[in-house]
N, C-alpha and C positions, 0 to 999 in steps of 0.2 A: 590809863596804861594799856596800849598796845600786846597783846598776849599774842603770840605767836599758836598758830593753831594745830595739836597733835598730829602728827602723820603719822603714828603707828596704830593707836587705837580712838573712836571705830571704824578707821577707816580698812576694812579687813576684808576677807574671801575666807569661803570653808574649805577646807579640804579635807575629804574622808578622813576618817579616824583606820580604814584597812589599810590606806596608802602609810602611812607611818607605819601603825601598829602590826600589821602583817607581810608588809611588803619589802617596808626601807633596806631593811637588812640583807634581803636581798641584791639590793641594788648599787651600784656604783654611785656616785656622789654626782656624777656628770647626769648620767640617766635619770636620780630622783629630780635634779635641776629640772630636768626636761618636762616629765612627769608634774611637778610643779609649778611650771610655769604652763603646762595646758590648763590646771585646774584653774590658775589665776584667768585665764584666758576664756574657757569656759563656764564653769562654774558661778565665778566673782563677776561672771555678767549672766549669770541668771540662764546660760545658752547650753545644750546638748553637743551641739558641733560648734565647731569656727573654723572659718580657712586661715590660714596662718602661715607667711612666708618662712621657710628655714632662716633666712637672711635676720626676721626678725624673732625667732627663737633664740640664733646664735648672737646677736646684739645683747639679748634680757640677760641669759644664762653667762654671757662672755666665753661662750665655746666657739671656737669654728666651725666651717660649715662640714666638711667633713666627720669632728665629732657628734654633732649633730645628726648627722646621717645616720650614724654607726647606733648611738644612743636611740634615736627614734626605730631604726632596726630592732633592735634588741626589746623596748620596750610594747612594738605591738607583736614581737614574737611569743614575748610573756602573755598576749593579750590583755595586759593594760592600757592599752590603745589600741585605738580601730581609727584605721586609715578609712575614709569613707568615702572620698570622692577624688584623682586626681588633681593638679594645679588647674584649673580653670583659663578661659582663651585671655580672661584679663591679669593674669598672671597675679591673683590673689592667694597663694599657696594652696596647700595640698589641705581637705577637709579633713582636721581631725575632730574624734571623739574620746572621753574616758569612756573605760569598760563601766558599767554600771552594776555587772551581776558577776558578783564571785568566784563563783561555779565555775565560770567561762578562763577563769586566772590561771596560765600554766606552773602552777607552783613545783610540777614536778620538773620542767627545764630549769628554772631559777634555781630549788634546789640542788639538781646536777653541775648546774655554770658554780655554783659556791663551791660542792665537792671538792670539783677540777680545779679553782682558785685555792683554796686549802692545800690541795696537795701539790698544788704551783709551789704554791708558799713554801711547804715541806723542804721540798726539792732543791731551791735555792738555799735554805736557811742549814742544809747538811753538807751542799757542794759549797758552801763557804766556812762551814765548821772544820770540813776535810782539809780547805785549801790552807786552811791558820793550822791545821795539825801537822801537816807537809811542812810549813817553813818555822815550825817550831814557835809559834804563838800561843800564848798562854799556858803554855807546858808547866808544870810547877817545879818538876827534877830538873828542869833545865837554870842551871845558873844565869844570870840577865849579870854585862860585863861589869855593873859594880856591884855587884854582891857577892859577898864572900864564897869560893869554889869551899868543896866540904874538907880539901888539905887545912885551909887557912885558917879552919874552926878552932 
């Protein structure tokens, strides 16, 4: 019998236990994509750095290349990455690395970027409770056309 052979375990990579446990939530679903696919990248080959074309970040993750950009922004702003060397003349991408040392992690920007998304959130979530109170949505005094007006009681 022919046994078809596991592809998910052991075939594996480590990835910090701070990147979940203290980070994820911090981060956007696109960014942690990113963020996990350097670890797969460096990490899962035993490497500190690796040059890494965007082209093939945005292939792994299925981001484009623009959210890519924005994402890799963001997360060596957090310094959870360290940009370390430009694209190189053989046009092998841009060298990155993971942060290694904690200390160095801006949790007070990640913190403020949440803030400011919370009370994004806020914002929208009352200027559409306003805009349903204006046209009469979900009012409860308000009669809905088959329901008995309070004469008909």
């Amino acid at each position: 019998m022919n046994e078809v052979p596991n592809k998910i375990i052991p075939n594996s990579f480590q990835t910090p236990n701070f990147f979940v446990d203290g980070c994820m939530v911090y981060l956007t679903g696109n960014e942690f994509k990113c963020l996990t696919y350097l670890a797969r990248k460096t990490f899962g080959w035993q490497k500190r750095t690796d040059r890494i074309a965007k082209s093939q970040i945005a292939t792994y993750t299925g981001l484009n290349n623009e959210t890519v950009d924005k994402c890799m922004e963001t997360l060596v702003s957090f310094s959870l990455v360290v940009r370390v060397a430009e694209n190189n003349i053989g046009n092998d991408g841009v060298e990155w690395a993971l942060q290694t040392d904690d200390s160095q992690v801006r949790f007070d920007l990640m913190q403020a970027r949440q803030a400011q998304l919370v009370q994004r959130h806020r914002l929208k979530t009352e200027k559409a409770r306003l805009k349903k109170t204006e046209r009469g949505v979900g009012l409860s005094n308000n009669p809905t056309p088959n329901s008995p007006s309070v004469e008909q009681k």
